[in-house]
N, C-alpha and C positions, 0 to 999 in steps of 0.2 A: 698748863694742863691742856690738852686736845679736845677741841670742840666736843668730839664724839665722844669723849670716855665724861665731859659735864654732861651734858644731854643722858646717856644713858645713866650716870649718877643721880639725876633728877627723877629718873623714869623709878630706878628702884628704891628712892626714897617714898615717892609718889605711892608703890605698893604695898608702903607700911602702912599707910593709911586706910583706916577703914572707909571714907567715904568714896572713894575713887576705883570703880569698878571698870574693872575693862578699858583696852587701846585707845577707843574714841575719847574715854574721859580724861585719861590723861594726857592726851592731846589736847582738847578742849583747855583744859586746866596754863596748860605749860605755855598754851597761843593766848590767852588774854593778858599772862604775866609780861611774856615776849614783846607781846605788842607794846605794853604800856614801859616797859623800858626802852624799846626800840625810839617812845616814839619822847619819851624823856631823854635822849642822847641826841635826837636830831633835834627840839627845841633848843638843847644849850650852844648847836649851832647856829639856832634862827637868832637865840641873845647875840650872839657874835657879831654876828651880821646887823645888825638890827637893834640898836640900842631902846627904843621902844617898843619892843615884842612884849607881848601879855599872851600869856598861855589861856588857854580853852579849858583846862582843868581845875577847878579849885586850888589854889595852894597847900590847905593839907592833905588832898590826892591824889599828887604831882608826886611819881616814884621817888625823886629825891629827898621828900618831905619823910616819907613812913617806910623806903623797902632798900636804898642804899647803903645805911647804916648794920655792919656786920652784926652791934649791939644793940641795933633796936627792939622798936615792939615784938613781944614774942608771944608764942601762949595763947590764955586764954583773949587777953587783949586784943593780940594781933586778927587774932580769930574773930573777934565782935566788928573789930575796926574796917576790917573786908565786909563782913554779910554784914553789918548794920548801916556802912557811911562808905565806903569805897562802893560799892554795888548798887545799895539804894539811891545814893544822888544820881551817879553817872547813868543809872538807869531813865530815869526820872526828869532829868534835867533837859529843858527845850533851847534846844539847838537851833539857830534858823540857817537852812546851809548856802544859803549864799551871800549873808553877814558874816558867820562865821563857821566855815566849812570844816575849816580842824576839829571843832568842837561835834559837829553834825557826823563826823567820821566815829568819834569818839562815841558818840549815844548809839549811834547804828552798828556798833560793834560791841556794846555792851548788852543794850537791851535785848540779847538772845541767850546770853551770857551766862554762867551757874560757877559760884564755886564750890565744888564739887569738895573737897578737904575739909576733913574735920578736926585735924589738926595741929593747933596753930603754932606749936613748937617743929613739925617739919616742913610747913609752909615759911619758918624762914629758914630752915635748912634748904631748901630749893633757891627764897631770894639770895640767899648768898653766893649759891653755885650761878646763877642766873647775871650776878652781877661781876663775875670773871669775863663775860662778856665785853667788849664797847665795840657797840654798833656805829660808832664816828670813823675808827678804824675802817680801813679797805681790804685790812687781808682780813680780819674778822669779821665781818662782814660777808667779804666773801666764802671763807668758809663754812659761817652758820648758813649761808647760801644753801651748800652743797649737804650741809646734815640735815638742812630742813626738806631740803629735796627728797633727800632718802625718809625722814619720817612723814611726808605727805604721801609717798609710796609706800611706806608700812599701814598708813590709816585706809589706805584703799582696801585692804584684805577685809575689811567690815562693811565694805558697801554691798549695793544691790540695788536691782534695778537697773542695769548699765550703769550705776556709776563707777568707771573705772579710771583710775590712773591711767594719761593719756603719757606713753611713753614718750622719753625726753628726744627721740631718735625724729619721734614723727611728728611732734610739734615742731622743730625745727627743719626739716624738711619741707611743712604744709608750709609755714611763713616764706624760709627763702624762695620757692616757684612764687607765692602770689606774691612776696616781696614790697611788703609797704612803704610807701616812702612819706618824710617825712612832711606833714603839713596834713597828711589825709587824715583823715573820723576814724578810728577803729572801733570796731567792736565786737564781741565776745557773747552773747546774749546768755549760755549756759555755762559760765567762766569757771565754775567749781572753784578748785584752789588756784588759780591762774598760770595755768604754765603756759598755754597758749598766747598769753598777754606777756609773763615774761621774757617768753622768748620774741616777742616782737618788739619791744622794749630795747633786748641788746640789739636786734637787727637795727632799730633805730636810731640808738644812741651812736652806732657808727657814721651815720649822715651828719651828727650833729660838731656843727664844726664855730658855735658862738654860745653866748648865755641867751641870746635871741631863739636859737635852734632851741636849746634847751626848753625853754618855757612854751614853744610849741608842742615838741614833746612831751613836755609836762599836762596838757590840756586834750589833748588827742587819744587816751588809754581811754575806754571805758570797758566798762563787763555789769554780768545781771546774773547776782545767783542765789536760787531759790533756798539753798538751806542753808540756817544758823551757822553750823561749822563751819563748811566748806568759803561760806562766806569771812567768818574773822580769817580765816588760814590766808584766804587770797587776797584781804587788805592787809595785812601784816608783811607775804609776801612781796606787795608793790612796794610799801613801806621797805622791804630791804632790799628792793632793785632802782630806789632813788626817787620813787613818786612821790611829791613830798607831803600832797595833801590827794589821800585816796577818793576824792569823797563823788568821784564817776564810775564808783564801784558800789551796785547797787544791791541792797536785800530784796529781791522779789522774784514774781515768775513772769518769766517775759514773757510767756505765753496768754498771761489772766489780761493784758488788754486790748478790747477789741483791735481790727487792724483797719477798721474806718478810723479811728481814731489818732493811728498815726499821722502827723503832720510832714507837709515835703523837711523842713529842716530836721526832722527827726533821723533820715536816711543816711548814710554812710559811705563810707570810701571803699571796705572793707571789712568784710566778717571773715572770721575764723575759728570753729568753734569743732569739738566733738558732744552731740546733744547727747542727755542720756537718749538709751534704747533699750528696748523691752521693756519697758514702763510703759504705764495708762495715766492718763492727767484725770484731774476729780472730776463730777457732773457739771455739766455747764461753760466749759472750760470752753468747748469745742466752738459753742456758738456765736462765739467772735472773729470764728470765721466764717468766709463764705460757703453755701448752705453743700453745693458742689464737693466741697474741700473737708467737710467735717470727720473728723475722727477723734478716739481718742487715746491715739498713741504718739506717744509724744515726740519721736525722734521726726516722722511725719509731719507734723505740725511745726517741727522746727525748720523742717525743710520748704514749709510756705512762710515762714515768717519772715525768713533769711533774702526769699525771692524776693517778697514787698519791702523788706528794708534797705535793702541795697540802691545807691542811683543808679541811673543808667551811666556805663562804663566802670561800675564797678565790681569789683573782686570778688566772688566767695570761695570758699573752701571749707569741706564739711568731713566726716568719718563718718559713714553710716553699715548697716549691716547687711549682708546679703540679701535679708528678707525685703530688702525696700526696694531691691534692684529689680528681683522677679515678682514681687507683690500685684496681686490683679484689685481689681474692682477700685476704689478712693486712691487707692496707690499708684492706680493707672495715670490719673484724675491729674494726679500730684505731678507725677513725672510730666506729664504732657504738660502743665503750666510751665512746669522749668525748661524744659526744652523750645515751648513758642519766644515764651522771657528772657532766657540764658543761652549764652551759645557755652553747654556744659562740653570743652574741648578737651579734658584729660578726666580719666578714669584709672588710677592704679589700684592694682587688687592684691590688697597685703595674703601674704598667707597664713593658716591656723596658727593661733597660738602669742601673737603678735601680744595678745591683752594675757596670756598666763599670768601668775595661777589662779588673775580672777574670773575668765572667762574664756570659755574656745569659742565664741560668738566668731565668724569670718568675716572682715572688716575690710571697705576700701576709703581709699579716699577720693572724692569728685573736685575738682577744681571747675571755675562757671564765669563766667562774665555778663553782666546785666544789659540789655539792651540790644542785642541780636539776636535771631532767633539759633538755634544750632543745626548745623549742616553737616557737619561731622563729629564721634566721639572716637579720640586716641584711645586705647586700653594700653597699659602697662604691667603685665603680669611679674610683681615684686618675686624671687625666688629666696627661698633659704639660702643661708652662706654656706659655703663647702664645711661639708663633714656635721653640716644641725640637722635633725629630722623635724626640730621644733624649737622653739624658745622656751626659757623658764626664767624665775628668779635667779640664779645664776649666771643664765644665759641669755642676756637679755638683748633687743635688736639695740642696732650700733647707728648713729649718724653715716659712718663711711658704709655700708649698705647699699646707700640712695647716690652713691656716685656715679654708676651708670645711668640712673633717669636723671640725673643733675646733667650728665652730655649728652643726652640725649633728647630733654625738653627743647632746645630753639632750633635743632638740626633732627627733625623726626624725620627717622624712615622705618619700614616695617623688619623687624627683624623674628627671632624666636623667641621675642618676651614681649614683643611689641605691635598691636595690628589696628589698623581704622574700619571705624563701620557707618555708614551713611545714613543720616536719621532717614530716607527712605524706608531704608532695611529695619530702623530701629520702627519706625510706623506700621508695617507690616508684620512686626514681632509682637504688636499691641503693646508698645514702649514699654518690654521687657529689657531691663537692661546688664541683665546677668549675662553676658557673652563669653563662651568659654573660647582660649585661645586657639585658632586654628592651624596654628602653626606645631600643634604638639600633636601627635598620632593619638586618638584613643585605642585603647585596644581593647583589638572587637573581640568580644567575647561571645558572640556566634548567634544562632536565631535560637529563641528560648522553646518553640518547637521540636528543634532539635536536642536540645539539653536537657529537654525535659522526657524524649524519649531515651538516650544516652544514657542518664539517670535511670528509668525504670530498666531497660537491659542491664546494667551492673548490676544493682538488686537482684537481679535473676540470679547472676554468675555467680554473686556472693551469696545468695539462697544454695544453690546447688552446692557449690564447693563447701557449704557448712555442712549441708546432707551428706556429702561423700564423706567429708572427715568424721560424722558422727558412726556413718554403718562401718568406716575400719576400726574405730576405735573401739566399738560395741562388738567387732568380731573378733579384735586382740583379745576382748577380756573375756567373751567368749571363751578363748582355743586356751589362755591363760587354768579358767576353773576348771579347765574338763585334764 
């Protein structure tokens, strides 16, 4: 049976159930199951390997124990044996994670955890379609890959606040220019479900050329993400892009600690992140930063946290919104720190629609380097493909898109999609850095003194001529009754 037609089989078993209300829940529901079989199919590899491996979970709540069995627990049973002893231990139970990190992955991904079903005779009609799976496999594997893709892109339709699905076009893109390579610190500080992480992951695993590579690899992912869901979504994720112990994927708000408190080993080779935007962070939030710098909106805040975290000669690359480019007063504040700190060398500026249907927010992406100041910023004005006015879910942007800024990044020259501006100029624009392309004619739509007398003269004309049509039509009807 096709991945997608289980998956959707699960969803509408899921809505026979009274307890599971709505997208998000039954997402929720289907990522704790997923995880914990995903992550019972790669133990039975670690047995293989490993003749003395002891699992992190209990023995009877080790999926093999209670949910592989087509005739097992069912009902009301099954139902107690989840919310009474699968939920309450795993919730419960102290993990120390760097004794035992599997296990730490396993509590940090439960205790946010709900299950949502109430009942237990089609919660194993789910374990059963669930278990058509095996995630040991490569092609299945890769193809729960690609439906899980598409359901973390259905569960963005319920966000807000910026959170949006970071289309797969331009996470891929944003990694090949800053292009990680293998041995550096990544990280993610607002990871959501992690596509930004997975797409650096395959970028990775291409360098990797030993079991040596590998276990660098293996150690170099990290990510910080502040909610419940999004967070199981993006350890489950790792879990089926081969990370084998998620546990550098963290539940919190990378924002909540101060930035005196960062230590130099804490800093990085590379960040790449889309922060939310349009969100406000809670009271107090702000005051871990410097006093200069405070605000409290959050994609702002990500963008000083990224500067301070970064080492010198290292890499960022961010998605922010227009408003950040021309924002005055703290925004000013912001941008000037990044500019004295980062030589910010490339700027492309997507076009509307990029984030459809969750948002027409106008979106670019900045590319930076830590440790010189900046002397110039490239612009790269991104265009529509022939014959789009816009993007939608149908129509969604493509990898092959970004082939012209792909030859064009190490051989720049200014062209009609392409122009430089000298932080001079950027200094004297009060480091505004919304720059429209010069290379494209506006059309001038004339002096508004003019337009606006233009305007009152037709009004006249069209005054008059309704007068003239009114006294022939009154003296038709006139000559008409006489």
């Amino acid at each position: 049976m096709a991945l997608s037609t289980t998956i959707k089989g699960i969803q509408n078993i899921m809505r026979k159930d009274a307890g599971v209300d709505g997208d998000a829940q039954r997402i929720s529901q289907l990522a704790w199951m997923v995880f914990l079989k995903i992550f019972d199919d790669r133990e039975k590899e670690y047995e293989i390997m490993d003749d003395g491996y002891t699992s992190s979970i209990p023995e009877r709540l080790r999926w093999r124990n209670w949910a592989a069995n087509e005739e097992g627990i069912t009902g009301e049973e099954l139902l107690d044996f989840i919310n009474n002893d699968l939920f309450k231990t795993l919730k419960e139970v102290q993990f120390i994670p760097d004794s035992d990190p599997r296990g730490f992955v396993v509590r940090d991904v439960f205790e946010d955890s709900y299950n949502y079903m109430k009942n237990g005779t089609l919660i194993r009609q789910v374990l059963n379609k669930i278990n058509n799976v095996d995630f040991n496999s490569t092609e299945d594997r890769h193809l729960f890959g690609d439906v899980y893709e598409k359901i973390l892109k259905d569960l963005q339709s319920a966000g807000n606040a910026g959170e949006f699905y970071t289309p797969r076009a331009v996470t891929e893109f944003m990694v090949q220019m800053v292009n990680p390579q293998l041995g550096e610190k990544l990280l993610d500080p607002a990871c959501g479900t992690g596509g930004f992480l997975t797409s650096s992951i395959e970028h990775l695993r291409r360098q990797v050329k030993s079991v040596e590579d590998e276990k660098v690899l293996q150690n170099s992912i990290n990510g910080i993400e502040k909610k419940p869901l999004p967070h199981l979504l993006c350890v489950t994720n790792m879990l089926l892009h081969g990370i084998e112990v998620p546990s550098q994927i963290h539940h919190d708000n990378s924002l909540a600690r101060p930035l005196r408190d960062y230590k130099p080993s804490d800093r990085v080779d590379v960040i790449i992140t889309n922060p939310p935007f349009g969100g406000t962070e809670e009271d107090g939030i702000e005051t871990g930063f410097p006093s200069n710098l405070q605000t409290r909106e959050t994609a702002d805040l990500f963008l000083v946290l990224i500067t301070h975290l970064l080492k010198d000669g290292g890499r960022g690359a961010i998605v922010l919104p227009d408003g950040t480019l021309f924002g005055e007063g703290v925004k000013t504040r912001i941008k000037e720190k990044l500019l004295n700190e980062c030589n910010l060398h490339t700027i492309v500026r997507l076009p509307n629609g990029v984030f459809n249907p969750y948002t027409g927010i106008k979106t670019n992406l900045l590319f930076f380097t830590k440790g010189e100041p900046t002397k110039e910023i490239w612009y790269y004005e991104h265009p529509y493909p022939d014959g789009y006015k816009s993007y939608s879910k149908t129509k969604p942007m493509k990898i092959q898109e970004f082939e012209p800024e792909k030859a064009w990044w190490n051989n720049r020259e200014e062209n009609e999609l392409a122009w430089k501006v000298t932080i001079d100029d950027i200094k004297a624009n009060n480091y505004n850095l919304d720059i429209k392309n010069p290379n494209v004619e506006d059309i001038d739509h004339g002096d508004p003194e003019e337009l606006l007398a233009k305007y009152k003269s037709l009004l006249s004309d069209i005054s008059k001529t309704r007068n003239t049509l009114k006294a022939e039509l009154m003296a038709a009807l006139e000559g008409k009754s006489a």
